[in-house]
N, CA, C and O of each residue as an XYZ file, in Angstrom:
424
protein
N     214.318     96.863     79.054
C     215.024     95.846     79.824
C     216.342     95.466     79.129
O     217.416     95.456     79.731
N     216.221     95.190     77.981
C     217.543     94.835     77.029
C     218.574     95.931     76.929
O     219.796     95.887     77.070
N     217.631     97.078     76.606
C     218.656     98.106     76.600
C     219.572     98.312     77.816
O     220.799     98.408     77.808
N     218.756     98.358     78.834
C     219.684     98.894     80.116
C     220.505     97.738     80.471
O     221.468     98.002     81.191
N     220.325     96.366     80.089
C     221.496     95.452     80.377
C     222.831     96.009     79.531
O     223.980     96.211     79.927
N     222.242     96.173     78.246
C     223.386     96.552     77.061
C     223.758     97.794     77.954
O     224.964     97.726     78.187
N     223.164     98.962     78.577
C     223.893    100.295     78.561
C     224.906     99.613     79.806
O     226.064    100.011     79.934
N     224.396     98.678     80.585
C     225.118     98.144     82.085
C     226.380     97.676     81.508
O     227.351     98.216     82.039
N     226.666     96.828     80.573
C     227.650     96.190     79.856
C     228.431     96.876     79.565
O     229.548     96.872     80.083
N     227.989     97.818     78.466
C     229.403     98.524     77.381
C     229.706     99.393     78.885
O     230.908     99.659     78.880
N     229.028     99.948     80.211
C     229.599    100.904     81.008
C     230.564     99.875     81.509
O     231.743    100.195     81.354
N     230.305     98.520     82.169
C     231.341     97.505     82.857
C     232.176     97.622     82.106
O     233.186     98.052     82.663
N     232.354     97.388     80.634
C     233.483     96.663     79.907
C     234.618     98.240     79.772
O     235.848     98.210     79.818
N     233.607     99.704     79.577
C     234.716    100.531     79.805
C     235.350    100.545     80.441
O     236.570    100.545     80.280
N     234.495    100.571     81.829
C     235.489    100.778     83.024
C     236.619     99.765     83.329
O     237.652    100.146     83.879
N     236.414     98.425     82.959
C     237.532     97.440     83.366
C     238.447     97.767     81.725
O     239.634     97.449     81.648
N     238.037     98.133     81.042
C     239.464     98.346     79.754
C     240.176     99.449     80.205
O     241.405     99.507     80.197
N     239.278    100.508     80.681
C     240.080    101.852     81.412
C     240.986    101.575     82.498
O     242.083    102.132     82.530
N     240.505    100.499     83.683
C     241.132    100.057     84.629
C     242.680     98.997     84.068
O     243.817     99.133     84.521
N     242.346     98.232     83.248
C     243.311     97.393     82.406
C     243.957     98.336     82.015
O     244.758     98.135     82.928
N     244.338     99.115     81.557
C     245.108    100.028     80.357
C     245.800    100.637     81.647
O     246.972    100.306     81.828
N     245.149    101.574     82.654
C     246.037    101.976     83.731
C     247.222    101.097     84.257
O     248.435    101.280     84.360
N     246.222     99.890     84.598
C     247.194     98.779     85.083
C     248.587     98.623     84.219
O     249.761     98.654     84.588
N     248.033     98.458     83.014
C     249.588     98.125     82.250
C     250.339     99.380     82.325
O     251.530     99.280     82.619
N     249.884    100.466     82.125
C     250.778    101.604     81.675
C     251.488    101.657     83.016
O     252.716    101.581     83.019
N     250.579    101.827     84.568
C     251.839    101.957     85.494
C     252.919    100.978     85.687
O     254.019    101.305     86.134
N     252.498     99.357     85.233
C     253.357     98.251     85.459
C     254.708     98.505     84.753
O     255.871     98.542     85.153
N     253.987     98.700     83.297
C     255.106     98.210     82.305
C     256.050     99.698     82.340
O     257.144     99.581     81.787
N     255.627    101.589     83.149
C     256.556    101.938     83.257
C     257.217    101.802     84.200
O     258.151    102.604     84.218
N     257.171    100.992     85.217
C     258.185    101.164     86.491
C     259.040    100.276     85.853
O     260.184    100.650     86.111
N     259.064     98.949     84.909
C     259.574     97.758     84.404
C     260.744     98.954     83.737
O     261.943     99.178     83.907
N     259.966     99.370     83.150
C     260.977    100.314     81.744
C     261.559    100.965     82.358
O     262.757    100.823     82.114
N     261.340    101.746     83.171
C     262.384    102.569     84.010
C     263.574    101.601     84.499
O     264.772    101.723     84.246
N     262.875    100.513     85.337
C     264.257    100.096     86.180
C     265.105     98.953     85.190
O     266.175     98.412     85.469
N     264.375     98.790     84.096
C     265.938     98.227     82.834
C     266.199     99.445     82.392
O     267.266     99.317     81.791
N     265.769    100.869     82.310
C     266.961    101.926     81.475
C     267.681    102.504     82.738
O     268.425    103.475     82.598
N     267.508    102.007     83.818
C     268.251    102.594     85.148
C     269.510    101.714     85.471
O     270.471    101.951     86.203
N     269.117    100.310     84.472
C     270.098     99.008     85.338
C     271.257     99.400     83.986
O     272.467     99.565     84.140
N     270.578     99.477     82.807
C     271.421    100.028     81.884
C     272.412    100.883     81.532
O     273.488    100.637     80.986
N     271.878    102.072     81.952
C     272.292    103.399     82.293
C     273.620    103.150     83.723
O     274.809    103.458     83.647
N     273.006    102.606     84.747
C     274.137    102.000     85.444
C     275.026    101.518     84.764
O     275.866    102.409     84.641
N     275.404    100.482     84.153
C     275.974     99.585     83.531
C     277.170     99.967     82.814
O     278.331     99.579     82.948
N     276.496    101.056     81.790
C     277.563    102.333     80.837
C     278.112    102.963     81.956
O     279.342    102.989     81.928
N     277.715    103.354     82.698
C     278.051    104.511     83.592
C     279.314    103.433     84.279
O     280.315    104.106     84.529
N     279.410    102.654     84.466
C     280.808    101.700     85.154
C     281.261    101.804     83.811
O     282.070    102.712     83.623
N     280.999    101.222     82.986
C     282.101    100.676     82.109
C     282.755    101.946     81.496
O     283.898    101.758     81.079
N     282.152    103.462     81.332
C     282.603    104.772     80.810
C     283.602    104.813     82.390
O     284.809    104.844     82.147
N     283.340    104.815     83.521
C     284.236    104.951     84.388
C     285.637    104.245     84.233
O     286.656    104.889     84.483
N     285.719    102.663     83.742
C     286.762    101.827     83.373
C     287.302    102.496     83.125
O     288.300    102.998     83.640
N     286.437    102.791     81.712
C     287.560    103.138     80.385
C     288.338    104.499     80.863
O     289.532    104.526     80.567
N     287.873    105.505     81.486
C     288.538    106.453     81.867
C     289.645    106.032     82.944
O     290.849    106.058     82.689
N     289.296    105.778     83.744
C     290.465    104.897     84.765
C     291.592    104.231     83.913
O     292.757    104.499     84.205
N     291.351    103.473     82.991
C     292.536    102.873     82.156
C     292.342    101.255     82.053
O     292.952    100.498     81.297
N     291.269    100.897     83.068
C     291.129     99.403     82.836
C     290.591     99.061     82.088
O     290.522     97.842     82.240
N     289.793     99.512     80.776
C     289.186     98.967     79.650
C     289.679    100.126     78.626
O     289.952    101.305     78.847
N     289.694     99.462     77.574
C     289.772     99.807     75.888
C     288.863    100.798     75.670
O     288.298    101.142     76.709
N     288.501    101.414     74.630
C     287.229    102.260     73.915
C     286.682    100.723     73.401
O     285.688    100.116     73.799
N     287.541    100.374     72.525
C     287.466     98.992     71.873
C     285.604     98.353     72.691
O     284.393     98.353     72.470
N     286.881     97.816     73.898
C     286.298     96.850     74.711
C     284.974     97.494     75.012
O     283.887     96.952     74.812
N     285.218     99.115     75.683
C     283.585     99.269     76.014
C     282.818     99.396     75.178
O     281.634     99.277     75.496
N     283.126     99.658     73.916
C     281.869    100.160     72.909
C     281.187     98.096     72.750
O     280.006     97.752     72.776
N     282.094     97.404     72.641
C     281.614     95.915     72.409
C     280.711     96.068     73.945
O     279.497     95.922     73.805
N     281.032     96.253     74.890
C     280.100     96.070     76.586
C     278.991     96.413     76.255
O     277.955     95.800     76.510
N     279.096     97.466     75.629
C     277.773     98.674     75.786
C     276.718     97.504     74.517
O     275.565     97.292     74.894
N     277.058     96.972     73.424
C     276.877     96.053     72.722
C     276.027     94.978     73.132
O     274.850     94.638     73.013
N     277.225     94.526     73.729
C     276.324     93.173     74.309
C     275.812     93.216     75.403
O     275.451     92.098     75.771
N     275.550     94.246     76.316
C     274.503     94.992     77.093
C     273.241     94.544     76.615
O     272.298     93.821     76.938
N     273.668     95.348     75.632
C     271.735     95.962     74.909
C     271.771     93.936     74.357
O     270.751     93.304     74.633
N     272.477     93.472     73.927
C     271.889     92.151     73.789
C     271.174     91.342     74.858
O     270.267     90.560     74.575
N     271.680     91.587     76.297
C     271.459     90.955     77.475
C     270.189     90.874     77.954
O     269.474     90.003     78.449
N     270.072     92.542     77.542
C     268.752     92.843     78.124
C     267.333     92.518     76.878
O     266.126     92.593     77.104
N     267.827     92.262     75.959
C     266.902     92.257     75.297
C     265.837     91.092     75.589
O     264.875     91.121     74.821
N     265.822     89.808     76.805
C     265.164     89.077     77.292
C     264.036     90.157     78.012
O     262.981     90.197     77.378
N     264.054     90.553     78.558
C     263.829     91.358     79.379
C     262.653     92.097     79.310
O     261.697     92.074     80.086
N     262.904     93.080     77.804
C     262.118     93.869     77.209
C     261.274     92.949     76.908
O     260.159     93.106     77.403
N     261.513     91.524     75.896
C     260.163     91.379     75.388
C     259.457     90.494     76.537
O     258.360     90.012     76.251
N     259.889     90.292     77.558
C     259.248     89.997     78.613
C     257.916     90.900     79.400
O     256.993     90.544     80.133
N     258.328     92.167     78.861
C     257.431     93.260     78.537
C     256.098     93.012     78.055
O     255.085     93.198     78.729
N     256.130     92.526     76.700
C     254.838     92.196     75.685
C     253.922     91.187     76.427
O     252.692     91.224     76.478
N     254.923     90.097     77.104
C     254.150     88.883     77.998
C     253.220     89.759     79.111
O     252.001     89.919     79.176
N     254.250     90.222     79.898
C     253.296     91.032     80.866
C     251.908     91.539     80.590
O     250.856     91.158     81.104
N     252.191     92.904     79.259
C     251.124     92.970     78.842
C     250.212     92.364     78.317
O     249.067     92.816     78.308
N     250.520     91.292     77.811
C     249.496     90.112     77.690
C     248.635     89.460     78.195
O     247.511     89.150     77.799
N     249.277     89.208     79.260
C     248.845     88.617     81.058
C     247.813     89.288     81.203
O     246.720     88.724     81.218
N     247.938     90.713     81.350
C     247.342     91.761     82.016
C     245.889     91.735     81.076
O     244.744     91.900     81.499
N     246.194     91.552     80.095
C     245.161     91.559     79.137
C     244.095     90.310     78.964
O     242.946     90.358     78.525
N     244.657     89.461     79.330
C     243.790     87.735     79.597
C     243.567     87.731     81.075
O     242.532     87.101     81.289
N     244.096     88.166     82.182
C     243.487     88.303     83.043
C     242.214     89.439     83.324
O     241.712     89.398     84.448
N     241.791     90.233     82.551
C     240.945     91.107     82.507
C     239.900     90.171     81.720
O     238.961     89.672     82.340
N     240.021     90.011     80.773
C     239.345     89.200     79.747
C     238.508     87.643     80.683
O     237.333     87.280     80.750
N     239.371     87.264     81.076
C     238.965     85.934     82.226
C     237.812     86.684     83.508
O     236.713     86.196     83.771
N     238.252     87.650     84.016
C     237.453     88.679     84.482
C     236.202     89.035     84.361
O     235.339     88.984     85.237
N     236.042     89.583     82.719
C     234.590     89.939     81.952
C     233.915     88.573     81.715
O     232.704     88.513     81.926
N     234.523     87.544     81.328
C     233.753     85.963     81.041
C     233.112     85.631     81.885
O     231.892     85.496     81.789
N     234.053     85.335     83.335
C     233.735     84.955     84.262
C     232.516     85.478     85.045
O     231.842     84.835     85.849
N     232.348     86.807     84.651
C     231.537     87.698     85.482
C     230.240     87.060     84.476
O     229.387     86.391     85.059
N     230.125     87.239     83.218
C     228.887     86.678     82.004
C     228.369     85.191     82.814
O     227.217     84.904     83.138
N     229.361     84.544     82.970
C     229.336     83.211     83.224
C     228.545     82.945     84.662
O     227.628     82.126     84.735
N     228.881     83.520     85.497
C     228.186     83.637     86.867
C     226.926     84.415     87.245
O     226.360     84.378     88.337
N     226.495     85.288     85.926
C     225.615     86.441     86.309
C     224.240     85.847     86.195
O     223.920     85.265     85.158
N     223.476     85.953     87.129
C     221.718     85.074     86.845
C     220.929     85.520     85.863
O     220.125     84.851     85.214
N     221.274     87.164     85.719
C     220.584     87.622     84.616
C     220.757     87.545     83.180
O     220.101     88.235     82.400
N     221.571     86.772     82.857
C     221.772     85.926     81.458
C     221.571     85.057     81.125
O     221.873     84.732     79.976
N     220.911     84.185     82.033
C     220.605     82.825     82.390
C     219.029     82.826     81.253
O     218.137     83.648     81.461
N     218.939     81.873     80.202
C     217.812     81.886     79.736
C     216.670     81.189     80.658
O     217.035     80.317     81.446
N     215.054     81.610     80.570
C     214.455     81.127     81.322
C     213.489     80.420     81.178
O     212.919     79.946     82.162
């Protein structure tokens, strides 16, 4: 009886860490993609400027600079996400302990 609760458990808790881990990896790459896409945009104007004649080398290499400073909100907004993702799973497994009759002492 004990055992097969325990084998029921560690199988739940894989499957929702397996399910969690998917979750983040597809979230946090579409995130990552579309800041190295907004980025990548970004250079891609300001290398256009500078060729056109309306900006410096000067000036763009400082753009490209304080770019990567701009975004750096962003990224570690990243870690939060994954965090989230990780306490909402966690709230998940409790909740499920917490509600289940068969843990209930008798």
């Amino acid at each position: 009886m004990f055992r097969d609760r325990l084998d029921h458990s560690v199988s739940e808790f894989g499957e929702s860490s397996k399910n969690t881990s998917r979750l983040a990896a597809v979230s946090v790459g579409r995130y990552t993609f579309l800041i190295e896409l907004a980025f990548a945009l970004m250079a891609t104007i300001g290398l256009w400027w500078t060729q056109q004649g309306e900006l410096s080398l000067f000036a763009y290499l400082m753009f490209i600079i304080v770019s990567k400073e701009f975004y750096k909100p962003f990224v570690n907004m990243e870690s939060h996400w994954l965090n989230y993702i990780k306490v909402k799973d966690s709230y998940g497994r409790i909740s499920h302990l917490i509600e289940c009759s068969c843990y209930h002492q008798s």
